[in-house]
C-alpha positions as CSV (number, residue, x, y, z in Angstrom):
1,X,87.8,188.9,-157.4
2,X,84.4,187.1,-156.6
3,X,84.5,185.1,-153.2
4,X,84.5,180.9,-154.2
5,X,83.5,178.2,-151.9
6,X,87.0,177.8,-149.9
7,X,86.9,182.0,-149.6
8,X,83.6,181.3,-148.2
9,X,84.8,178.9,-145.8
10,X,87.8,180.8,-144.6
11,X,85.6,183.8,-143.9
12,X,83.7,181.9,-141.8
13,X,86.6,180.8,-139.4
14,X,87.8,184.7,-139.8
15,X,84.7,185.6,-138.2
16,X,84.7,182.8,-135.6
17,X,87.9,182.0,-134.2
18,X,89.4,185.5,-133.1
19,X,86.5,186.0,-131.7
20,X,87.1,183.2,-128.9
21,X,89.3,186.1,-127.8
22,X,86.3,188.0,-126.6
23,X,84.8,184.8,-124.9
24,X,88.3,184.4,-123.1
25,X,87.8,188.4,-122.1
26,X,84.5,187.8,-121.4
27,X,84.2,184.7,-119.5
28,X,87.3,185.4,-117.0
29,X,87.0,189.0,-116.3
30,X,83.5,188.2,-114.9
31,X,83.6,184.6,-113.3
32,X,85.0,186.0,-110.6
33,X,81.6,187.8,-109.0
34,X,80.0,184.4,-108.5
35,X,83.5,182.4,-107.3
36,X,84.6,185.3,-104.7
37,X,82.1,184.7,-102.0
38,X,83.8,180.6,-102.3
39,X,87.5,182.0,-102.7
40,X,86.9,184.1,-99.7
41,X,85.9,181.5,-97.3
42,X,88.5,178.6,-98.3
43,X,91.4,181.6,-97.8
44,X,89.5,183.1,-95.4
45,X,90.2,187.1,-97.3
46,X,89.7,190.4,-96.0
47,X,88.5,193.7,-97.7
48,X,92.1,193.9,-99.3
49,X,92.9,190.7,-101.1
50,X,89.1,190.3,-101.8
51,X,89.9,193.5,-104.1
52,X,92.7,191.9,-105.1
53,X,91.3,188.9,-106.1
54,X,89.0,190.9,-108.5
55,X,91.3,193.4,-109.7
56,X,94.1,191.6,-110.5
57,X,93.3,190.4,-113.7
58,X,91.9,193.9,-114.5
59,X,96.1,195.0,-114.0
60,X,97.4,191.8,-115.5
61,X,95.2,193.3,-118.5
62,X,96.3,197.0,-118.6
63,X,100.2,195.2,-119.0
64,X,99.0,192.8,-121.8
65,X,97.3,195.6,-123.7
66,X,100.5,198.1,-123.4
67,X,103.0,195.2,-124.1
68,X,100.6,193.7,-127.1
69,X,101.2,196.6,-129.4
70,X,105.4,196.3,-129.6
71,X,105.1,192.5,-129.7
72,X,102.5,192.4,-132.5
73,X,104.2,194.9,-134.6
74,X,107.4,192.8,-134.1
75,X,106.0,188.8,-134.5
76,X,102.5,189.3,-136.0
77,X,99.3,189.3,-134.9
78,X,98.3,185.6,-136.1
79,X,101.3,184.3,-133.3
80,X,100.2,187.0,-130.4
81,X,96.8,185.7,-130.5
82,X,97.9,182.1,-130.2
83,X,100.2,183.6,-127.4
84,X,97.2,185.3,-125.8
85,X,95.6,181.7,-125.7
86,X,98.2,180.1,-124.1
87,X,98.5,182.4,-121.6
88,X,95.4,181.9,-120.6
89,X,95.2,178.2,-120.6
90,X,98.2,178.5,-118.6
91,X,96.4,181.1,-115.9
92,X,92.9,179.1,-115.9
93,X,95.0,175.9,-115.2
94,X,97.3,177.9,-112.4
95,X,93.9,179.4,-110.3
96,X,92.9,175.8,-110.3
97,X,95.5,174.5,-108.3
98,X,96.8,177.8,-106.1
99,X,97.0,176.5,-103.0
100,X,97.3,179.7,-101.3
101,X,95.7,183.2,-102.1
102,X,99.3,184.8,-103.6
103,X,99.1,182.2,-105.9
104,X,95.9,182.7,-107.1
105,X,96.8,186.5,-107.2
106,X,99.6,185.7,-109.6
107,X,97.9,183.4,-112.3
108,X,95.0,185.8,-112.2
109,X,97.6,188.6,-113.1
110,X,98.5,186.0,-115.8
111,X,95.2,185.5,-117.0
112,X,94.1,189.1,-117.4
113,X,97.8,189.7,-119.7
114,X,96.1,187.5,-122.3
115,X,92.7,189.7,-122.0
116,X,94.7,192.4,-122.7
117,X,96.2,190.7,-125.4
118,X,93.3,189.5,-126.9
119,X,91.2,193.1,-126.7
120,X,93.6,194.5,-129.1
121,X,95.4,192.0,-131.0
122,X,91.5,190.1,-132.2
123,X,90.0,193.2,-133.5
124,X,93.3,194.2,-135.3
125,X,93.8,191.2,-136.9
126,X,90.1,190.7,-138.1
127,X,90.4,194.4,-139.4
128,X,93.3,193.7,-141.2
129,X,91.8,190.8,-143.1
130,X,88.4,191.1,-143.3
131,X,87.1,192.3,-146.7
132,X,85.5,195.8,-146.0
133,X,81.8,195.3,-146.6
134,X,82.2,192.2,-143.8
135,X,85.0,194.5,-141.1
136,X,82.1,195.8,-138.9
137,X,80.2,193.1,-138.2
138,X,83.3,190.8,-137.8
139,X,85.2,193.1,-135.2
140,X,81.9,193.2,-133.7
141,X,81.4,189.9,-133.0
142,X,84.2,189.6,-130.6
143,X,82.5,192.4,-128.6
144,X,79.0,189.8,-128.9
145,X,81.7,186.9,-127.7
146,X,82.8,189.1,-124.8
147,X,79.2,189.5,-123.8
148,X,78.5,185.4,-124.2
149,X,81.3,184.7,-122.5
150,X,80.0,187.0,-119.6
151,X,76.6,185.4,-120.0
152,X,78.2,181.9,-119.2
153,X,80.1,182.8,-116.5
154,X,77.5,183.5,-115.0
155,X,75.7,180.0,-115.9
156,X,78.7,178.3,-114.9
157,X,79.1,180.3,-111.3
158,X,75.4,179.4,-110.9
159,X,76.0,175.5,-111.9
160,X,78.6,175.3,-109.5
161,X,77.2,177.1,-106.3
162,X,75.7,174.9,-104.5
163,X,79.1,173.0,-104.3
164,X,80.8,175.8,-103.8
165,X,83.5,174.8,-106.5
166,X,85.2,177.7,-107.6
167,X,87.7,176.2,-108.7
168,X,85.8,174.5,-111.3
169,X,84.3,178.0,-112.4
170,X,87.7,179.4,-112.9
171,X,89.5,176.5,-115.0
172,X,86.6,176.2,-117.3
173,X,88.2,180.0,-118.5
174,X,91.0,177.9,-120.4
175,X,88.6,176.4,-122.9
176,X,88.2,179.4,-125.0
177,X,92.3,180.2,-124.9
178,X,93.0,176.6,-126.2
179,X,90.3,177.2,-128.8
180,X,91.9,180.3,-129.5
181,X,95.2,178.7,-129.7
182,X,94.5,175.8,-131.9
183,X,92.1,177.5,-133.9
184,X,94.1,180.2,-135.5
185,X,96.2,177.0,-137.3
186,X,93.6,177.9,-139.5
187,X,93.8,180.9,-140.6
188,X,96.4,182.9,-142.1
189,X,98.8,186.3,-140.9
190,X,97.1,189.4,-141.7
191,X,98.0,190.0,-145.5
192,X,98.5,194.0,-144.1
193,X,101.2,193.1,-141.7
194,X,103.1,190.7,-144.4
195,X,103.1,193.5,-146.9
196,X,104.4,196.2,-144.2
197,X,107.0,193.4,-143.5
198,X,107.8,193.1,-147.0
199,X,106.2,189.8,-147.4
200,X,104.6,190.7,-150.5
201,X,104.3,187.5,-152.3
202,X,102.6,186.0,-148.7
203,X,100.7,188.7,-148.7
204,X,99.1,188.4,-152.1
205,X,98.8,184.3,-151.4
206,X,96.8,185.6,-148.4
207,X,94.7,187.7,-150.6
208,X,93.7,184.9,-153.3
209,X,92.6,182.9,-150.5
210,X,90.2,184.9,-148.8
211,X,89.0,185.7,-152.3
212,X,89.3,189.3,-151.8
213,X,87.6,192.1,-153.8
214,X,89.5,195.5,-152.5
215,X,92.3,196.8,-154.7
216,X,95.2,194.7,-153.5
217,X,97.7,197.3,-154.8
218,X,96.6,199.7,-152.0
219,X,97.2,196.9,-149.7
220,X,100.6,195.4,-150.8
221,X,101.6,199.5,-151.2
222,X,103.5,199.4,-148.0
223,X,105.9,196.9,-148.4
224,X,108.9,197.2,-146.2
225,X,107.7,200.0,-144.1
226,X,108.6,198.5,-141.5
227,X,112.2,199.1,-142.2
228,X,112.3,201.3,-138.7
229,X,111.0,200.9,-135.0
230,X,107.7,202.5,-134.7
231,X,108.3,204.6,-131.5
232,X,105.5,205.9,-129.6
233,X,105.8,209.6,-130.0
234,X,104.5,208.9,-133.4
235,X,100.7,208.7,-131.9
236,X,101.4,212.3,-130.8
237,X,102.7,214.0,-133.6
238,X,101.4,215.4,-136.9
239,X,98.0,214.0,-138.1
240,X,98.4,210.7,-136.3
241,X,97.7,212.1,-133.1
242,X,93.6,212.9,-133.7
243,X,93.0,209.1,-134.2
244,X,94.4,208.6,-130.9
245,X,92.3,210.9,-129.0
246,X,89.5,209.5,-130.7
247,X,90.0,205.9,-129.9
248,X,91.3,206.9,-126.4
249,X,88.6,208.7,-125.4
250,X,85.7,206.4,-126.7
251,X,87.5,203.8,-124.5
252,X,87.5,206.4,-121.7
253,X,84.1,206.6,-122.4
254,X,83.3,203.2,-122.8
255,X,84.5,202.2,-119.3
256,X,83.8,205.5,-117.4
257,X,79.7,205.2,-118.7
258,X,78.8,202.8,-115.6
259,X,78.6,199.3,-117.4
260,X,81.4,197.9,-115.7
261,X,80.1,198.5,-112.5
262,X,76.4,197.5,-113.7
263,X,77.6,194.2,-114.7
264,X,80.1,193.6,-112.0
265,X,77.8,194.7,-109.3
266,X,74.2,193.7,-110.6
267,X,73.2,191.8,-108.0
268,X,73.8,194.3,-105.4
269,X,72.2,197.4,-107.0
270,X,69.2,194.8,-107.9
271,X,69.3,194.6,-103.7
272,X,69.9,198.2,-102.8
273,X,66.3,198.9,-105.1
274,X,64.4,195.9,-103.5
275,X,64.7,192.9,-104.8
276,X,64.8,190.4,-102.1
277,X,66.8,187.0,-101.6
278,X,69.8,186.1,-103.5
279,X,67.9,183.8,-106.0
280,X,66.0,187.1,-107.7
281,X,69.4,188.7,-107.4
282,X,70.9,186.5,-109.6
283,X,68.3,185.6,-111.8
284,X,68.0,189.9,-112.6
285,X,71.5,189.6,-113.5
286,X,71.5,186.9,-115.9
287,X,68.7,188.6,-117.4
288,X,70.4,191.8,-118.0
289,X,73.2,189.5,-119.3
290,X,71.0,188.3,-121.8
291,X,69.9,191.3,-122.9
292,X,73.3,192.3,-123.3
293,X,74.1,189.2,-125.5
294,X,70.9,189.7,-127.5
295,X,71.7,193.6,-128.2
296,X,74.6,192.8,-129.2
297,X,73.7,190.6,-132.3
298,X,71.4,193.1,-133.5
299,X,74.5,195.3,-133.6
300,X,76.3,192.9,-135.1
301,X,73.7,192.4,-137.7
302,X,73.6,196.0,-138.6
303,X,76.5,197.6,-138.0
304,X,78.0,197.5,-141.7
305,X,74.3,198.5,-143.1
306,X,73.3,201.4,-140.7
307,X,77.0,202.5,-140.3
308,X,79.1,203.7,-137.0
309,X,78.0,207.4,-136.2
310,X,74.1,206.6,-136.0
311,X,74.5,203.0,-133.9
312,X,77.1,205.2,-131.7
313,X,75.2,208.4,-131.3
314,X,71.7,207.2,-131.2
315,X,72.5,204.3,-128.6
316,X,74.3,207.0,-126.1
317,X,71.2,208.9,-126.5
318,X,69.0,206.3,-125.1
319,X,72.0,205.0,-122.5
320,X,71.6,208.8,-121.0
321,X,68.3,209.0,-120.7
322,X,68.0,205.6,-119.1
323,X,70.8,206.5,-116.4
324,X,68.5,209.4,-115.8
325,X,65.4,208.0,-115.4
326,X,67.4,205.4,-113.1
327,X,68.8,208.4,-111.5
328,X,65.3,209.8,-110.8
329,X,63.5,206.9,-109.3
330,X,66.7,206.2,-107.0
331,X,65.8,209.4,-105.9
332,X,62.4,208.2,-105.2
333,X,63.6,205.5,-103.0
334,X,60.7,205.5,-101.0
335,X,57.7,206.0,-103.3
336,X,56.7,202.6,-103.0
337,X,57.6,198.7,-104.5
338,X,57.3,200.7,-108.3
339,X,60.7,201.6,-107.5
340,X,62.6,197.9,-108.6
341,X,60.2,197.2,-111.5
342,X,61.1,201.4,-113.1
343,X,65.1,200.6,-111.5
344,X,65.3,197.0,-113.3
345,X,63.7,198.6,-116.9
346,X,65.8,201.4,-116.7
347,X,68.9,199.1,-116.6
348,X,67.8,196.7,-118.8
349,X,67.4,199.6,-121.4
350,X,70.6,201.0,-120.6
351,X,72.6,197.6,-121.4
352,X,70.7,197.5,-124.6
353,X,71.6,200.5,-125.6
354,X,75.4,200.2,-124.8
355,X,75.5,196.6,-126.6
356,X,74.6,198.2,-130.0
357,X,76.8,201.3,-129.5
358,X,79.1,202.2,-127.4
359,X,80.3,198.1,-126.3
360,X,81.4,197.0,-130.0
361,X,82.0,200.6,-131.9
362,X,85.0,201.5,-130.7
363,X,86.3,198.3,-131.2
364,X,85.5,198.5,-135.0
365,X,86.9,202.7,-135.2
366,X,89.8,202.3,-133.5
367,X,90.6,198.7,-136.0
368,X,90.0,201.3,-138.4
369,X,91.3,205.0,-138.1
370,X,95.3,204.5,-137.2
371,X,97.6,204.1,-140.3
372,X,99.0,201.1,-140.9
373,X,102.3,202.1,-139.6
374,X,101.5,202.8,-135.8
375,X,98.2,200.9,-135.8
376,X,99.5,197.9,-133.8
377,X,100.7,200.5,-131.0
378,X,98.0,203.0,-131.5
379,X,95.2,199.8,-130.6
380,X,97.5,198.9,-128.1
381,X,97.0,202.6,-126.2
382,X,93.4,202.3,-126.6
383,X,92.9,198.8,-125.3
384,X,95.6,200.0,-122.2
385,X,92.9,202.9,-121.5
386,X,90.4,200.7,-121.6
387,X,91.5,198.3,-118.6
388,X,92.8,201.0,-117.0
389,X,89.2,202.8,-116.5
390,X,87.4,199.3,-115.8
391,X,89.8,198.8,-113.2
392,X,89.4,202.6,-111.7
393,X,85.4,202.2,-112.1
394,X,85.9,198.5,-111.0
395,X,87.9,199.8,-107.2
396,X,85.6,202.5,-106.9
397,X,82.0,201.8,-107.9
398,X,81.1,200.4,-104.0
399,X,83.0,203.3,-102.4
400,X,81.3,205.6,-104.5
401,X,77.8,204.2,-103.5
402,X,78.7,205.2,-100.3
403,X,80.1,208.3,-101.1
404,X,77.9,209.8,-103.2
405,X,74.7,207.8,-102.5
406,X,72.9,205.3,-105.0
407,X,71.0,208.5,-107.4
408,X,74.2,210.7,-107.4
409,X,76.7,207.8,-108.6
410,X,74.4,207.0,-111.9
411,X,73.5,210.5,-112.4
412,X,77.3,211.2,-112.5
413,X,77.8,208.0,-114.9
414,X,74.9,209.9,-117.1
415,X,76.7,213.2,-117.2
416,X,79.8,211.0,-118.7
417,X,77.8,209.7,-121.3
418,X,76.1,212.9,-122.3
419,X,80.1,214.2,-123.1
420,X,80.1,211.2,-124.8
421,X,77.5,211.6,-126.9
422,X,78.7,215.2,-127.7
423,X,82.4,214.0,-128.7
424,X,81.3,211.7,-130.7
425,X,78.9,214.1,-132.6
426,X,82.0,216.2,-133.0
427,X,84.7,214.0,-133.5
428,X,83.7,210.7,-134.8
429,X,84.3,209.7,-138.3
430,X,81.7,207.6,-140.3
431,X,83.9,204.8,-141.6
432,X,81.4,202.0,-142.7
433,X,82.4,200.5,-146.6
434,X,85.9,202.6,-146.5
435,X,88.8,200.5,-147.4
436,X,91.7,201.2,-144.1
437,X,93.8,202.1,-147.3
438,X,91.1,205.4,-147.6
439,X,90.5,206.1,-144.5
440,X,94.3,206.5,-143.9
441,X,94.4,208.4,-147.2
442,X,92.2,211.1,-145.6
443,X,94.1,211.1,-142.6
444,X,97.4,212.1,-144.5
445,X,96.1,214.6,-146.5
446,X,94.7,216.2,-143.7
447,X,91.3,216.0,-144.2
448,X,90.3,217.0,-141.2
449,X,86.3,217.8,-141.7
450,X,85.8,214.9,-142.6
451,X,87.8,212.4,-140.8
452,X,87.0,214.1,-137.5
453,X,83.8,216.5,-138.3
454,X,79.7,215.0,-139.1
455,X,80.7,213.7,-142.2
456,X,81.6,210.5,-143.6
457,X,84.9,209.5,-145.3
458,X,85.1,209.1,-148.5
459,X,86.9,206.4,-150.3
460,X,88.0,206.5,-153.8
461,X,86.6,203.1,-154.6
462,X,84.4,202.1,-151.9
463,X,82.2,204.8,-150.1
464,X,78.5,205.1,-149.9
């Protein structure tokens, strides 16, 4: 089936619009650092509520993610994601007017529910109905749209400091979710999800119009799979239960590597190394927030030509030796003004590396290794590990500073992504060009060197 000009044009809004769910991540899980120093003088905070200020959208998101799974499974994932935008609308709108700090607490909660949401329902449903040879780079982009959308928060928190409106910063997070909301009119339900419901004639409708090429008998296979509750034990048993460790632990990995804290907290590690006055602060961070958005592309770019394994492995490579070499010149805290030009490369090389591997590839494995059947709830435990470790590294990165000293908190964050690195030598898959239909194929008939050794999958129609 060759792609026409209407294919071509509904591939292009499959590629855009769920990714506004990674600008809605992006944007309002990171507005916050430049509208708390505001927030905490109109309510006048302490220590507590400023954490829970920051954090409560991080919770809010560990709820949406667990919830999302169940719900999607039941409605579909083209009605979640229009949910997720809502919500978020909704929250934005809510922070603007809270007139008291509980409030705001509340619609923040609210807010991070639709991240959650919309970390595992965008990549699922863009896996689902992407043709293969386009799957990577289109989950990826709504990894790149979570790193925009961090990008302009920060813009927006610097447009609107000198005013001190913080408000303004936070309600400007409800463009994305109403652009998320409207925008998926557009597109259609995952022809995967019709076909488990039994929608079969739907689901081949769906097909024609995104002109796809993949064997649509392998897709419209499971029709009326669905027929009993998927129950949660089932990412524990048999076979199942290795592409949930695998997904899992890349998230763990993922959060537990440091980048939360660099991004979060840029502007204070960029003071603890010397750079002076708030201005150079700031300006260091947006600069390591472009290079995160500009790493990011390149991923994008090449992610369904170079494959999964070598982005993955080679970029936590270079993130380890970075943290070290940050490590090492912390250590060297008073060798001289060196110190913030080798601290500021050393970051800036690290956030590189972990935009074009370990940010957007385990969004695009874990869209990819669970069966059909439990994939809705298996994405849904891998996104819920994921919010729960930003919000651990999130409490604890200051504390830890203090605790362990500035050199011993990244050299720990570097040991972290050396396991990383050696997991995913060991355990991660190469899935690039592999229908879902194959790569659940191997997973059934046990194929276990190859689904979770150092080699690649191979499909029956479409591997390399």
């Amino acid at each position: 089936m060759t792609e026409s000009g209407s294919s071509k044009n509904i591939l292009i809004l499959l590629g855009a619009i769920p990714a506004l769910g990674g600008l809605l991540v992006g944007y309002n899980t990171a507005v916050v650092a430049g509208a708390l120093e505001f927030i905490t003088r109109d309510f006048a905070l302490d220590t507590v509520f400023q954490e829970l200020a920051v954090t409560s959208v991080l919770f809010g998101a560990l709820v949406g993610a667990f919830l999302s799974g169940p719900i999607t499974n039941n409605l579909g994932q083209r009605k979640v994601i229009q949910l997720a935008g809502l919500v978020c609308a909704v929250g934005a709108v809510g922070i603007f007017f809270s007139p008291n700090v509980i409030t705001l607490i509340a619609f923040r909660s609210l807010l991070g529910i639709a991240c959650g949401i919309a970390t595992m329902v965008a990549p699922l449903y863009v896996a689902e109905t992407a043709p293969a040879k386009y799957r990577g780079a289109f989950v990826s982009f709504v990894q790149l749209a979570i790193t925009i959308g961090i990008f302009l928060s920060y813009c927006t928190d610097f447009l609107f400091s000198n005013a001190g409106n913080w408000k303004a910063m936070m309600v400007v997070g409800a463009l994305p979710g109403l652009g998320l909301m409207f925008g998926m009119l557009a597109l259609p339900e995952s022809p995967r999800w019709l076909a488990m419901k039994g929608r079969i004639d739907e689901a081949k409708a769906v097909l024609i119009r995104l002109g796809n090429n993949e064997d649509d008998s392998e897709i419209l296979a499971d029709g009326g799979n669905s027929a009993e509750t998927v129950r949660w034990s089932e990412l524990f048993s048999g076979r199942v239960v290795a592409a949930s460790i695998t997904a899992s632990v890349l998230f763990l990995v993922q959060n537990l590597s440091g980048i939360d804290g660099v991004l979060y907290y840029a502007p204070t590690i960029f003071k603890l190394v010397g750079f002076e006055g708030t201005t150079a602060q700031i300006l260091a961070t947006a600069g390591l927030g472009a290079v995160n958005v500009i790493a990011t592309i390149i991923a994008t770019g090449v992610v369904d030509r170079a494959g999964r394994r070598p982005l993955l492995l080679g970029g936590l490579g270079v993130m380890v030796i970075s943290l070290a070499v940050l490590s090492f010149s912390l250590m060297q805290a008073h060798s001289g003004p060196w110190l913030g030009y080798v601290a500021a490369g050393s970051l800036a090389v690290f956030v590189a590396a972990f935009a074009v591997s370990l940010g957007p590839i385990p969004y695009v494995i874990m869209s990819e290794i669970f069966p059909l059947r439990v994939r809705s709830i298996g994405m849904s435990l891998a996104a819920a590990s994921a919010w729960g470790c930003n919000m651990v590294v999130t409490v604890s990165f200051l504390s830890l500073l203090e605790v362990l000293g500035q050199a011993n908190v990244f050299w720990l964050y570097c040991a972290i992504c050396l396991g990383g690195l050696v997991f995913s030598y060991l355990r991660v898959p190469e899935t690039n060009n592999c229908s879902l239909e194959d790569i659940e194929a191997n997973l059934m008939d046990g194929v276990a060197s190859r689904y979770l050794g150092r080699k690649r999958i191979t499909g029956s129609k479409e591997s390399a």
